[in-house]
N, C-alpha and C positions, 0 to 999 in steps of 0.2 A: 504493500500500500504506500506506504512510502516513495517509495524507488517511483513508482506512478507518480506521485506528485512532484516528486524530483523532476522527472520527466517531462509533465506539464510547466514547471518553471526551471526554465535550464541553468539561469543565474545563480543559484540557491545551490549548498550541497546540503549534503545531510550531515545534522552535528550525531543525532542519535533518533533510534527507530522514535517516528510521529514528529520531529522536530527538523524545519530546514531553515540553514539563516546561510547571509553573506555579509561577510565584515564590508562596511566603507571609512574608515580610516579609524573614529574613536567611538564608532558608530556598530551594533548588529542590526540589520533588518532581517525578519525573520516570517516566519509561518509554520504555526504547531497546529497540528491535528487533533484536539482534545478528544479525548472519548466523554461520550453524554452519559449522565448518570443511570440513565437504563443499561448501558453498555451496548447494546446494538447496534451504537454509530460512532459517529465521530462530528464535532465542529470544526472546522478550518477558521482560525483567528490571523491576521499578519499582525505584526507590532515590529515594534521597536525593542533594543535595551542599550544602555549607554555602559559603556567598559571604563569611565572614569571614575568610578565609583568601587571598593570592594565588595560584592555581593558573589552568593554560593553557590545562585542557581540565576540560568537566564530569564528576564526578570519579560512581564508580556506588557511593557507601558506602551500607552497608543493602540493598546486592542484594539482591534475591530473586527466582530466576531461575522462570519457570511449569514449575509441577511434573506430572507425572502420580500418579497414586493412589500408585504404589510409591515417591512420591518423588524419581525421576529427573527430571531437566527435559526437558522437550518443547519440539520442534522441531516447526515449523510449516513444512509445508514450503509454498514458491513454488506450485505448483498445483496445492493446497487450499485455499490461501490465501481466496480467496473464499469458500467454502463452511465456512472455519475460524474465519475473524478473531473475529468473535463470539461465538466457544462459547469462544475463548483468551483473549476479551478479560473476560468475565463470570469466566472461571476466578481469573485473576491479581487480578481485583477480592477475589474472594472470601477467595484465599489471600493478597492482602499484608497484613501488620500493621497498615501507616498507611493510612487508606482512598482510594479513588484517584474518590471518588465526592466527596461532601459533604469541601474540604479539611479537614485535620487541624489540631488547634490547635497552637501552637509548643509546650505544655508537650508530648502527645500523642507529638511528635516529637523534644523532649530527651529522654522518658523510654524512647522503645525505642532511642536511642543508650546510652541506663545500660542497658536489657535485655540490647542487642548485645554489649557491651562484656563484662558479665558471662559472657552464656554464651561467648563468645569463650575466657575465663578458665578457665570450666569442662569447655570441650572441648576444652580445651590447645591449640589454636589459638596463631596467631601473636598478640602485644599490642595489644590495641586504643589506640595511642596516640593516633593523630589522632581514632580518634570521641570519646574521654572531652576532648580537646582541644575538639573543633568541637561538643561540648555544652554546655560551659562558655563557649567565647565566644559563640554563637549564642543562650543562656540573658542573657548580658552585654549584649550589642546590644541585646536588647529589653528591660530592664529588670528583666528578671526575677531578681533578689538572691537570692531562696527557692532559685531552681530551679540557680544558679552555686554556693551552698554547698551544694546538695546532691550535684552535681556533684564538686565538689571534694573531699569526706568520699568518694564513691565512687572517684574518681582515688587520695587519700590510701592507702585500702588495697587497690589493686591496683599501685599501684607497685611495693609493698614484697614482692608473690608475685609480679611479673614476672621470668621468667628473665635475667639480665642478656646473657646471649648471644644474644638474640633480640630484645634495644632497638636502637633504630636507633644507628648509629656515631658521631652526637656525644653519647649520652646522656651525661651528665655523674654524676648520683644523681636518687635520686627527690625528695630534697629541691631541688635546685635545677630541678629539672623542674615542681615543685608550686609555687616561689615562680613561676618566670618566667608558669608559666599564670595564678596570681594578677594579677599584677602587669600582662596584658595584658587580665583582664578586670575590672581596675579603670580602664582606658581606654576608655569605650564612646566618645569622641568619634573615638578614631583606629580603631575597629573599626567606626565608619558610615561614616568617609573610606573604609577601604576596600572595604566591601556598596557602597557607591556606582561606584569603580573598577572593581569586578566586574563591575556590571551594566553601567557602559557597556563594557568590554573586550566582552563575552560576547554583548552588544547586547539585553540585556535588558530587557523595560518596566518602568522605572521606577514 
């Protein structure tokens, strides 16, 4: 099944059975196969995960789970699967943001973490800390300054409308949350040490 979907997105290898990503520089884009809690299917999500950060497992930010027309996501079940993979694999092309064909460039992909982030905001959703985070250092790593203050200008005023009971349990204020993010993306030599660490933890090509 895998190997099928590989096959459907030829960009993509396979990290491990149901998961396919491709590194673009401090960047995974990816597409995992969830199996559905009846177990007779699967869902196709693409995301994102940013390798700036230490994290154990690849992380699925930017979900976007394959939808049907109403919306809902669709499950693919085990045997359809044959007769499916292709019509779910051209869907989820269709429907993700960042394209899963021709990669996306890294501004492409800082800037629907400022998308995400926002509507997150606007749909009252939980706070997008870690993406307005992992846009700003993932914008840092590669050098992009433009794309780190702009970041930061978008961090700056959603801090100050995030509900405080809904920041995670060390939050301290928005102001020392906005310096420390500064202050780790004016290190891009310890934010490649660790895209480096990542990649070989995760076993990813260099």
């Amino acid at each position: 099944m895998t190997s099928d979907w590989a096959a459907a997105l030829p960009g993509f290898g396979v990290l491990r059975s149901l998961h396919l990503v491709r590194r673009i520089g401090p960047v995974l884009q990816g597409v995992c196969l969830d199996r559905s809690t009846s177990g007779d299917g699967y869902f196709p999500t693409a995301h994102v995960h940013a390798l700036t950060r230490e994290f154990p497992v690849i992380s699925l930010t930017l979900g976007h789970h394959l939808e049907r027309p109403s919306g809902q996501p669709e499950t693919v079940l085990f045997i359809r699967h044959e007769g499916e993979f292709r019509r779910a694999a051209d869907a989820l092309k269709a429907q993700s943001r960042l394209s899963l064909d021709a990669p996306p460039s890294l501004e492409e992909i800082v800037r629907e973490y400022h998308l995400s982030s926002l509507a997150r905001q606007h749909k009252g959703l939980p706070p997008a800390v870690l993406e307005m985070e992992d846009s700003v250092l993932i914008a840092a790593v590669a050098g992009r300054r433009d794309l780190v203050e702009v970041g930061l200008a978008i961090a700056a005023d959603l801090a100050v409308t995030w509900p405080k009971a809904r920041l995670p349990l060390d939050w301290a204020s928005a102001d020392a949350w906005l310096e420390s993010l500064r202050n780790k993306a004016d290190d891009p030599e310890t934010l490649a040490a660790t895209v480096s660490s990542e990649v070989a933890m995760h076993k990813l090509r260099d």
